[in-house]
C-alpha positions in Angstrom: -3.7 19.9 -10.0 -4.2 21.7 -6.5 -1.2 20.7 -4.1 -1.5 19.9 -0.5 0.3 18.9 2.3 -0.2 16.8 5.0 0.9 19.4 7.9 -1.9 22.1 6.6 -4.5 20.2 5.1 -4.9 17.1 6.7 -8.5 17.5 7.2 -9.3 18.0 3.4 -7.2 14.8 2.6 -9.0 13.2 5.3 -12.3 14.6 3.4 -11.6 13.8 0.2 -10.4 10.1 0.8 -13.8 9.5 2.7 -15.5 10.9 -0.3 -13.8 8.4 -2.8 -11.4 10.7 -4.5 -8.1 9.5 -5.9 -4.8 11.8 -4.5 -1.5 11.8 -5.6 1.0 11.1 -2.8 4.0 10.4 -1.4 4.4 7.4 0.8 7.4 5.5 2.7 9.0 4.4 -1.1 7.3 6.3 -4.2 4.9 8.2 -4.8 1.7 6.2 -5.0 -2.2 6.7 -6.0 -3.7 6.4 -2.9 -7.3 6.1 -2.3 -10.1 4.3 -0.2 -9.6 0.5 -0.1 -13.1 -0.4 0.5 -14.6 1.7 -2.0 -15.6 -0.2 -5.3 -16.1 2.9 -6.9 -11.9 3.8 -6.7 -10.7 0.3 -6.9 -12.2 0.4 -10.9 -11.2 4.1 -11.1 -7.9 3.8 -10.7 -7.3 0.6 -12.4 -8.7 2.8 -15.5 -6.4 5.6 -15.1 -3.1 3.4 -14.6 -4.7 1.5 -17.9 -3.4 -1.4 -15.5 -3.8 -5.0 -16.1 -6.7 -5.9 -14.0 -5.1 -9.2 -12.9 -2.3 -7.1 -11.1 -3.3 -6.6 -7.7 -2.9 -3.3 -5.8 -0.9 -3.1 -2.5 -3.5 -2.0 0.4 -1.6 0.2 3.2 -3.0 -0.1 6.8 -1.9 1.7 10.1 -1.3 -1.4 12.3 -1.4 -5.0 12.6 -4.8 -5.1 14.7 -6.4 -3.3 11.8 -5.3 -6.0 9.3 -7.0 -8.8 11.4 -10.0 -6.6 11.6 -10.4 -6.8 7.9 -9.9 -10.4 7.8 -5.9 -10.5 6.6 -5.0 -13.9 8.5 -1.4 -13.7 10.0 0.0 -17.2 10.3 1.3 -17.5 14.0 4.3 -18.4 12.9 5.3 -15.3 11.1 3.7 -12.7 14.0 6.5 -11.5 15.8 8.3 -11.3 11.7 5.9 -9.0 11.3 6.6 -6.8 14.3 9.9 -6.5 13.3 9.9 -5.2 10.0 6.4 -2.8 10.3 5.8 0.1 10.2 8.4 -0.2 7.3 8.9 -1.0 3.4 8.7 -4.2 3.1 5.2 -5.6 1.5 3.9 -8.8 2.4 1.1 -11.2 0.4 -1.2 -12.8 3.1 -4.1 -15.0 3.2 -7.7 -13.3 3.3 -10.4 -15.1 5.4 -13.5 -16.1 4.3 -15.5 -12.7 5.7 -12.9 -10.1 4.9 -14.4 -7.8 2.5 -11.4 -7.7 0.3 -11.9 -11.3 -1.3 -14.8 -9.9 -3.1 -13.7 -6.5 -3.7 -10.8 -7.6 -5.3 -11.9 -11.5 -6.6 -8.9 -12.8 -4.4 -8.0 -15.4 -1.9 -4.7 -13.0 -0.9 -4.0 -9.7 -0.7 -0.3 -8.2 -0.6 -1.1 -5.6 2.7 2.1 -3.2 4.3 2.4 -0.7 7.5 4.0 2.1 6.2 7.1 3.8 7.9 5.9 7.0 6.7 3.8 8.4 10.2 1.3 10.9 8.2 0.3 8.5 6.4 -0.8 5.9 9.1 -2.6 9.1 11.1 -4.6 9.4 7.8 -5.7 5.6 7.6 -6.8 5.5 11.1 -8.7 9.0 10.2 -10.0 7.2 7.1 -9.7 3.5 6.2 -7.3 1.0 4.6 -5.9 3.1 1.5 -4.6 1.1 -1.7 -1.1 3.2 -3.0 -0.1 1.6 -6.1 3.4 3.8 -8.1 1.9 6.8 -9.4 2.5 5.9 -12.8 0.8 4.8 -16.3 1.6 0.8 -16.3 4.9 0.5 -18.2 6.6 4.1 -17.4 8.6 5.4 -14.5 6.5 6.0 -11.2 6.2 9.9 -10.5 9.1 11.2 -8.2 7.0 14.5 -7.3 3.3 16.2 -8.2 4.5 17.8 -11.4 5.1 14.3 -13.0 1.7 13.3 -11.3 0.3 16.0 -13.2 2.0 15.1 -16.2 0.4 11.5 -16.3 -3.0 12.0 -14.6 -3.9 15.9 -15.8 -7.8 15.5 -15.8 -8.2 12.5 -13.7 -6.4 13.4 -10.4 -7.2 16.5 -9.0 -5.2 16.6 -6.1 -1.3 15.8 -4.9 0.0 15.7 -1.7 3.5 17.1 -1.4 6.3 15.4 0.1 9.5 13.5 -0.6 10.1 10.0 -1.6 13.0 7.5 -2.8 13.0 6.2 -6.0 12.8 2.5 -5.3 10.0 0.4 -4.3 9.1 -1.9 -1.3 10.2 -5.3 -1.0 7.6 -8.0 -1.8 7.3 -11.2 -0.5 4.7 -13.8 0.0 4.1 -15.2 3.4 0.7 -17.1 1.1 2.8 -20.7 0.7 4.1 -23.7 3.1 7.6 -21.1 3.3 8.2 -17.9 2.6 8.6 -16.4 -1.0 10.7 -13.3 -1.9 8.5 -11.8 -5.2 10.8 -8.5 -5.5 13.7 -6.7 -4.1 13.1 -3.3 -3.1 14.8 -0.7 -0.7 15.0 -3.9 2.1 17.8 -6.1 0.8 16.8 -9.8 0.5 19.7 -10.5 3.1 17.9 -8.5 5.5 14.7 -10.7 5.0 15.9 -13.8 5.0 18.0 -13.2 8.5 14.9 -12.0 10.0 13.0 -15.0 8.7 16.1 -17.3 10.1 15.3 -15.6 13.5 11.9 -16.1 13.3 12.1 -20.0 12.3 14.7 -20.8 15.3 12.5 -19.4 17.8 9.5 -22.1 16.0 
């Protein structure tokens, strides 16, 4: 597995994304398996290499909020300036898709869970490239990589590339902004308490 970084070989990532590869990397929580969001080609790919259960979805990364709407993610009104306040950041939300966004047929859904990572290289390469899905870096059922050699551990002959960089061992928080009120789905490194005062700010100003 070659490694790279994104200070010296931001280009080739860029390259190598565009050209549907699959790359280890580090993001704003763990390591993930980031790779071109639009592409059905990596979608299958690396559902086969995670042996993941197809009716999991994969979290999709994008570089800003205009970008989402773009790709047809619909952001109630309501929840808009929410948004704003926890993004860039780890928290992941589930959000309606509109009928023309390319990601209700690419991934058979009527929702997609979407986040603006914290993690600044990251967003550079998106707006270089295009949406990138970054599901853990991990077989389904172990513990999610915490650096390239455990990337290489699980993916030796399927990933041929990982992007060094640090990470923290817990995941983003998930929540579902999908319903008539908000659902929490998982805590991660944002504690609930967090959330729920944000979303308490956000209902008062309603």
């Amino acid at each position: 597995m070659k490694i790279l970084t994104f200070e010296n070989d931001f280009c080739t990532i860029k390259k190598l994304i565009l050209s549907g590869e699959l790359l280890c990397s580090p993001t704003d929580t763990q390591y993930g398996l980031i790779g071109n969001a639009l592409n059905r080609k990596s979608i299958e790919t690396v559902y086969k290499i995670k042996k993941r259960d197809r009716t999991k979805p994969l979290i999709v990364l994008f570089d800003c909020i205009e970008t989402l709407k773009k790709y047809g993610i619909y952001i109630p009104s309501r929840y808009k300036s929410f948004l704003e306040k926890i993004w860039p950041g780890r928290v992941t939300v589930i959000l309606p898709l509109k009928m023309e966004s390319p990601f209700k047929n690419l991934f058979e859904r009527n929702d997609l869970a979407v986040r603006i990572p914290a993690f600044k290289p990251l967003r550079d390469l998106i707006t270089a490239t295009t949406p990138l899905f970054a599901p853990s870096a991990n077989i389904q059922g172990e513990k999610p990589a915490s650096g390239c050699s455990e990337c290489e551990r699980y993916f030796e002959g399927n990933i041929k590339y990982c992007i060094k960089g640090k990470t923290i061992p817990l995941p983003s928080t998930l929540i579902s902004l999908t319903g008539k009120s908000p659902k929490i789905i998982r805590e991660g490194v944002i504690p609930i308490g967090t959330i729920e005062k944000l979303l308490g700010e956000t209902e008062k100003k309603e």
